[in-house]
C-alpha positions in Angstrom: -12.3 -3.0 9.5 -10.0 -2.2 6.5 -11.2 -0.9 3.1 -12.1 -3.3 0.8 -10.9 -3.2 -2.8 -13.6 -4.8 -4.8 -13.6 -5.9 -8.6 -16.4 -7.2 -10.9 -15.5 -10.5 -9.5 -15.7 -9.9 -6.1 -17.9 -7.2 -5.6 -21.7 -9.3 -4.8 -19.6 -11.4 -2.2 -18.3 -8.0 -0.9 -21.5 -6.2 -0.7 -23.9 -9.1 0.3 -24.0 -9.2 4.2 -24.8 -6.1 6.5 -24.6 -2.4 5.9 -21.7 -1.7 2.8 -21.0 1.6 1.2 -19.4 1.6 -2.1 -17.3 4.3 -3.5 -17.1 4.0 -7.2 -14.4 6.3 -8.2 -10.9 6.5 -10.5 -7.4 7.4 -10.3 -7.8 10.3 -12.4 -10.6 11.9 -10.3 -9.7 14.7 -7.8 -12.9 15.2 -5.8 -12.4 10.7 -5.3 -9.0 11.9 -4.1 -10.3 14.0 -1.8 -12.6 11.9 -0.4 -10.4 8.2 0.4 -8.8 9.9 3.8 -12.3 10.7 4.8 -13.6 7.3 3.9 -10.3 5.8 6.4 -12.3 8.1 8.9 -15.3 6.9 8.1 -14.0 2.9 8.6 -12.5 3.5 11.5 -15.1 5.5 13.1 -18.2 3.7 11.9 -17.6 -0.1 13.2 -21.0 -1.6 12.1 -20.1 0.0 8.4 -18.3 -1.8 5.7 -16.7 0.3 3.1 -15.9 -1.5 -0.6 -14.2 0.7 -3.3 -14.7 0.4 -6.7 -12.4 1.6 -9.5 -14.5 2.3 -12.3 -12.2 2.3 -15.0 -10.8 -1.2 -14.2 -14.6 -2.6 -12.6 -16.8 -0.8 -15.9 -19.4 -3.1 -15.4 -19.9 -2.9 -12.1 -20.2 0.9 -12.1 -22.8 0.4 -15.4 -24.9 -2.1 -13.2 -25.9 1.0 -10.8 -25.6 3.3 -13.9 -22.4 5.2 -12.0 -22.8 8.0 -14.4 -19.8 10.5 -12.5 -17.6 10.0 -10.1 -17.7 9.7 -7.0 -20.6 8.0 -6.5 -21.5 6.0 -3.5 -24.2 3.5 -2.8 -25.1 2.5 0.4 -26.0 -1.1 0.5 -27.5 -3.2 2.9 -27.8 -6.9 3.0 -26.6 -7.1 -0.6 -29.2 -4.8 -1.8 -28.7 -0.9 -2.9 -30.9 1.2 -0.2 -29.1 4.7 -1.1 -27.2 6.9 -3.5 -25.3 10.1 -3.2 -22.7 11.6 -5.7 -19.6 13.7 -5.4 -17.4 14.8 -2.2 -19.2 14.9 0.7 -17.5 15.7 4.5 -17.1 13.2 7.0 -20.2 14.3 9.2 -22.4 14.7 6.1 -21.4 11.1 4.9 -22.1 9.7 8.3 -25.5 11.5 8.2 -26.4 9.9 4.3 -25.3 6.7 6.0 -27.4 7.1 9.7 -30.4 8.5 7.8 -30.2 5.4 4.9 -29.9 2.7 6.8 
């Protein structure tokens, strides 16, 4: 499944059905750098995962909704509601644990 780039406009559609996990992160923001080749792991190791990125400097209200206070943050959804939260760079097996252990 490919990443899904998400804006204020989008984002409910995108996070409504199944298990979703959100990146909210920037262009600026080296730890969010870090972490988008271990989210492309992540999708294409994790099948039943949907992964949704949010830019917060171009989606601000979105990332005030679920008070995204620094980046990166990421919210685990499922079935359109948040279940989980977790905050800056985190490895690949650690990220599939917060998302195993969420859900």
């Amino acid at each position: 499944m490919a990443i899904v780039h998400a804006t204020s406009q989008s984002f409910k559609e995108d996070t409504q059905e199944g298990l979703v996990l959100v990146d909210f992160w920037a262009t600026w923001c080296g730890p969010c750098r870090m972490l988008a080749p271990v989210l492309e792991e992540l999708d294409a190791d994790m099948q039943d995962v949907k992964i949704v990125k949010v830019d917060v400097d171009a989606n601000p209200e979105v990332a005030g909704a679920f008070q995204v206070q620094s980046i990166p943050t990421l919210v685990l959804f499922k079935d359109g509601q948040p279940v989980n939260k977790t905050m800056g760079f985190m490895p690949k097996d650690a990220l599939k644990e917060f998302v195993e252990t969420s859900n």
